[in-house]
C-alpha positions in Angstrom: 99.6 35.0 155.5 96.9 34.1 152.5 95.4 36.7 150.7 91.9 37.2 150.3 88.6 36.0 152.7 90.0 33.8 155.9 86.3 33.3 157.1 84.7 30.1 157.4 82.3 30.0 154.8 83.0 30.6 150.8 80.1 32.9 149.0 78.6 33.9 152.7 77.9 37.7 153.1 80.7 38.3 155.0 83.1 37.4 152.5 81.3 39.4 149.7 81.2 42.1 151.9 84.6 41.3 152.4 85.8 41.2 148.7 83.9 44.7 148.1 86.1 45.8 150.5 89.2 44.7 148.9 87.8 46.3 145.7 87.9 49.4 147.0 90.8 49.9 148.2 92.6 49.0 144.9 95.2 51.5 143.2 94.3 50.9 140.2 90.9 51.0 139.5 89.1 51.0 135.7 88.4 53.8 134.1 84.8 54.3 132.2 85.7 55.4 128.7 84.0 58.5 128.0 82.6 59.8 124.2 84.6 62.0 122.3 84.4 65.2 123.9 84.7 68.6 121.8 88.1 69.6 120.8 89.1 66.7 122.0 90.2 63.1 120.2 87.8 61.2 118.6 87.1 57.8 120.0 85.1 56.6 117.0 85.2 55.6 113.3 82.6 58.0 112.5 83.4 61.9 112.4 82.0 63.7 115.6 80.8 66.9 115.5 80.3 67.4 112.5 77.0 69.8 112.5 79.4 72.1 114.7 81.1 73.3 111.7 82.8 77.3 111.8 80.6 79.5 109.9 83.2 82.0 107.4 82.5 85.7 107.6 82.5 86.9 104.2 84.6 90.4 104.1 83.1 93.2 102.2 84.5 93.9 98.5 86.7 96.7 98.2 85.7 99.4 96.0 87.7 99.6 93.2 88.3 103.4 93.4 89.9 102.9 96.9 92.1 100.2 95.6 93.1 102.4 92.6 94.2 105.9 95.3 96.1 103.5 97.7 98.5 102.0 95.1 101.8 103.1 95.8 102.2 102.6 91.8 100.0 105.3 91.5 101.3 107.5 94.3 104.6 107.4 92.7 103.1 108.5 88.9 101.4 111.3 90.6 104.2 112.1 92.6 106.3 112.4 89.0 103.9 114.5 87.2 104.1 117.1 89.8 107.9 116.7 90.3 108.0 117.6 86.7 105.7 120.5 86.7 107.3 122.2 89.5 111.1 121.6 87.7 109.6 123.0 84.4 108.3 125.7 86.6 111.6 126.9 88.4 113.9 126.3 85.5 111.9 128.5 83.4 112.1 131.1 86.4 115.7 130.8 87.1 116.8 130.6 83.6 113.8 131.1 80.9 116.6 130.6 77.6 118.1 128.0 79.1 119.1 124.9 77.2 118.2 122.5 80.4 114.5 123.5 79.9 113.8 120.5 78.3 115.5 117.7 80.4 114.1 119.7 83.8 110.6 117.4 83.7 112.5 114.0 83.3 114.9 115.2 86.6 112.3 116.2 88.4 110.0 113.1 87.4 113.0 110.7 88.7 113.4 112.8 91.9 109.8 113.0 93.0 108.7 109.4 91.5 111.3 107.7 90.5 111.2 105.3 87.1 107.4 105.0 87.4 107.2 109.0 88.0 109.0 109.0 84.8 106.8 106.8 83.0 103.8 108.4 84.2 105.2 112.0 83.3 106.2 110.4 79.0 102.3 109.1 79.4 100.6 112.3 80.5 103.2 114.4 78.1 101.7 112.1 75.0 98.0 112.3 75.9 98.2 116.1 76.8 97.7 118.7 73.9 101.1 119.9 72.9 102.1 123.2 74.4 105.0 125.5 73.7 107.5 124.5 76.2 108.8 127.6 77.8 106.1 130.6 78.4 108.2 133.0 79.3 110.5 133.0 76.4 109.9 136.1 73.7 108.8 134.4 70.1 111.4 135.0 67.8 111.2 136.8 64.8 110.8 134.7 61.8 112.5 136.4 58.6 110.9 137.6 55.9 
């Protein structure tokens, strides 16, 4: 069997209608290329979308202030300086003559802060006005 128009006459009506027929009914039929849509490839040389650009949201400057409170660097010094208060504090309690008097701040520096309690503790202890170390120890009597 032939393919294609088996009427009488070639270019009539019948066989155009016939052939329109035929086109329809193909498989595979050609696709219309469409532009470059958003997101999507691009189809061109030429860069598409390119007024659509994201805006940036600028983020708000930190104070300073807040930024110093919440380093942990600082947390730890603070954490020294009162570590070593409160040893001074209850070695001079528990034993006000006692030889340990003046390692107490360092220990209790390390155990609070660690190293950078201790640091911070050394710092504070050189700007600070010097003080007699223990209060509740009698003055001694100087000879004459």
């Amino acid at each position: 069997m032939a393919k294609g128009f088996q009427g009488k006459k070639k270019g009539s009506a019948a066989e155009k209608k016939a052939i329109k027929k035929a086109q329809s009914k193909r498989k595979t039929k050609t696709k219309k290329r469409t532009s470059t849509k958003k997101g999507g490839i691009r189809k061109t040389a030429r860069k598409a979308f390119k007024g659509l650009t994201k805006k940036r949201r600028s983020m708000p400057r930190r104070s300073s202030l807040k930024g110093l409170t919440s380093s942990s660097t600082l947390k730890k010094v603070a954490l020294g300086v009162g570590g070593a208060t409160l040893a001074t504090a209850m070695i001079s309690f528990i034993a006000p003559n006692s030889s340990l008097g003046k390692f107490a701040p360092a220990a209790g520096a390390y155990a609070l802060g660690g190293i950078e309690g201790i640091i911070g503790n050394f710092a504070l202890g050189m700007l600070a006005r010097p003080t007699s170390g223990n209060q509740n120890v009698a003055p001694q009597m100087e000879v004459l």
